[in-house]
C-alpha beads as a LAMMPS data file, in Angstrom:
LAMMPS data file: protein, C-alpha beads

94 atoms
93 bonds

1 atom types
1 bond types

-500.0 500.0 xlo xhi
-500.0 500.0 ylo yhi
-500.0 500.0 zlo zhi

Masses

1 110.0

Atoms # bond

1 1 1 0.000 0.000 0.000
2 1 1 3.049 2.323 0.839
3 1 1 4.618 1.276 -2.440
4 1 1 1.136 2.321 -4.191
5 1 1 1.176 6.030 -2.664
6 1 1 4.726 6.962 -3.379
7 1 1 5.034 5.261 -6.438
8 1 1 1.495 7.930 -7.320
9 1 1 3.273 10.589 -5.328
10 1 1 6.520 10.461 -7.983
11 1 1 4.624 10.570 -10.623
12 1 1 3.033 13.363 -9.542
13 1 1 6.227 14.940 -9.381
14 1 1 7.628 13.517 -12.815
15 1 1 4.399 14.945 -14.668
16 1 1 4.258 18.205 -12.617
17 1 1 8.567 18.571 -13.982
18 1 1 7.902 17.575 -17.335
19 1 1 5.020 20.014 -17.875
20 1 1 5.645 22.743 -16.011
21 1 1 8.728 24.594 -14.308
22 1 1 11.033 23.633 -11.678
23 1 1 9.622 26.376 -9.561
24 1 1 6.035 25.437 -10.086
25 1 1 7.338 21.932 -8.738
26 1 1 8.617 23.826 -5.634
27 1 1 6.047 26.160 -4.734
28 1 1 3.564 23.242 -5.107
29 1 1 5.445 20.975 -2.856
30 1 1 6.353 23.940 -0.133
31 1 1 2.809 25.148 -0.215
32 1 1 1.194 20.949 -0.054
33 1 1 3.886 20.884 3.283
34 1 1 2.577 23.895 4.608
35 1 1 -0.996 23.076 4.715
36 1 1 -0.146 19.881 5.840
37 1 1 1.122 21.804 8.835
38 1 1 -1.393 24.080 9.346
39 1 1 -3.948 21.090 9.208
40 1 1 -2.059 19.393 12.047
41 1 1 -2.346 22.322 14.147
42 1 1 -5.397 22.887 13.316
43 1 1 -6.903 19.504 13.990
44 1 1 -4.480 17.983 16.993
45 1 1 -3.839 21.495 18.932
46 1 1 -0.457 21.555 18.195
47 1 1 1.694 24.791 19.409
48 1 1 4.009 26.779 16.606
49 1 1 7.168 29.200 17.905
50 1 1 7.161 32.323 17.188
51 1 1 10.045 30.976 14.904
52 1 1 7.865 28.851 13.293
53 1 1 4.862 31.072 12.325
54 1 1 7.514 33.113 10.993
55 1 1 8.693 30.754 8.605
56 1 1 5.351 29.913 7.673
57 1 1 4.574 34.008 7.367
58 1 1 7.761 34.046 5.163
59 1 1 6.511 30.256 3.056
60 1 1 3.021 32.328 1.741
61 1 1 4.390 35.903 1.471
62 1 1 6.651 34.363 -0.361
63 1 1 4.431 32.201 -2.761
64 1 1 1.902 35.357 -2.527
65 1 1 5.124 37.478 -4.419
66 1 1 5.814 34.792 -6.694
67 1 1 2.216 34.873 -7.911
68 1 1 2.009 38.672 -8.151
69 1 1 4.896 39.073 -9.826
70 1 1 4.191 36.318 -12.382
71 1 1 0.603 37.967 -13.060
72 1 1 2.432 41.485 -13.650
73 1 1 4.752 39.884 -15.711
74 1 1 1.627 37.899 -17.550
75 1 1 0.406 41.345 -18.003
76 1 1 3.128 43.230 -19.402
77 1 1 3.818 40.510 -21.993
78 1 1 -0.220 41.040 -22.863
79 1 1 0.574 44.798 -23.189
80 1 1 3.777 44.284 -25.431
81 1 1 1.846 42.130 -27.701
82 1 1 -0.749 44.513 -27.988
83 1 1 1.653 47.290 -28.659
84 1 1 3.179 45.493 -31.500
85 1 1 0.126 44.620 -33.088
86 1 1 -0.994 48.240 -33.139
87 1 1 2.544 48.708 -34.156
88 1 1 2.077 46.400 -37.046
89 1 1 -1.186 47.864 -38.516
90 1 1 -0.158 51.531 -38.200
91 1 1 3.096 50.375 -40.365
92 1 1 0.479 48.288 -43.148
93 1 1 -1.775 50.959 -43.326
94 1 1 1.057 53.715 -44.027

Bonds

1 1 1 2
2 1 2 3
3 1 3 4
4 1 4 5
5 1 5 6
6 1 6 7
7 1 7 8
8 1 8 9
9 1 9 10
10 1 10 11
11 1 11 12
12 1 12 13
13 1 13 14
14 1 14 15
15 1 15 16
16 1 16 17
17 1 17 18
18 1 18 19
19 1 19 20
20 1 20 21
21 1 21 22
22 1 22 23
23 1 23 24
24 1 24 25
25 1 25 26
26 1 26 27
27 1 27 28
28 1 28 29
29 1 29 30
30 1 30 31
31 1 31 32
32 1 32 33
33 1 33 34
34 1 34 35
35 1 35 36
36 1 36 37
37 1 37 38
38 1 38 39
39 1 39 40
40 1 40 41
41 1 41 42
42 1 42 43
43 1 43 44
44 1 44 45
45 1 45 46
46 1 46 47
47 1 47 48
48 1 48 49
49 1 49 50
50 1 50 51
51 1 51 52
52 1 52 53
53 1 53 54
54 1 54 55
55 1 55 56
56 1 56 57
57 1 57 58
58 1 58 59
59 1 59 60
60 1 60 61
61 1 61 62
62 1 62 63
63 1 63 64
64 1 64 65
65 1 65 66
66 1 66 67
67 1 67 68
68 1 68 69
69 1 69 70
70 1 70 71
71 1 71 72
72 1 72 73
73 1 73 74
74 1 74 75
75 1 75 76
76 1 76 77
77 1 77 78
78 1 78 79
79 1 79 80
80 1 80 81
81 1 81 82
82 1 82 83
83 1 83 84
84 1 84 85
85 1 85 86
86 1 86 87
87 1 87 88
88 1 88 89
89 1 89 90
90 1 90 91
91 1 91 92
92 1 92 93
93 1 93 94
């Protein structure tokens, strides 16, 4: 049964590689581990340091950068594209 679960849980992994980035990969396993700690806390009373709800503070401001940045780079690339298309037309119909 172990064998069953990890052998899923590396595929996962594989697939998640293969089709996406490295740091996709990462943030999805960091942010998996985090709830996973939250949940225990959550449902067996268990006690963070001050340490660790740091480190947990620093886990999803972190992942909460990496996703703003990525949609304002998302965004920008948009804008470029549009740009050049306008670009592009102004230029044919000249």
């Amino acid at each position: 049964m172990i064998s069953h679960s990890l052998t899923a849980s590396l595929l996962r992994t594989v697939y998640t590689l293969s089709t996406f980035s490295s740091v996709l990969l990462v943030t999805v396993t960091v942010t998996r581990k985090m709830f996973t700690m939250i949940l225990s806390v959550v449902a067996f009373g268990h006690r963070l340091t001050r340490m660790q709800v740091l480190g947990v503070g620093l886990v999803f401001g972190g992942i909460g950068a990496e996703a703003h940045i990525a949609r304002q780079e998302k965004i920008a690339k948009e804008e470029a594209k549009k740009q050049q298309k306008l670009k592009a037309l102004q230029e044919k119909a000249q």
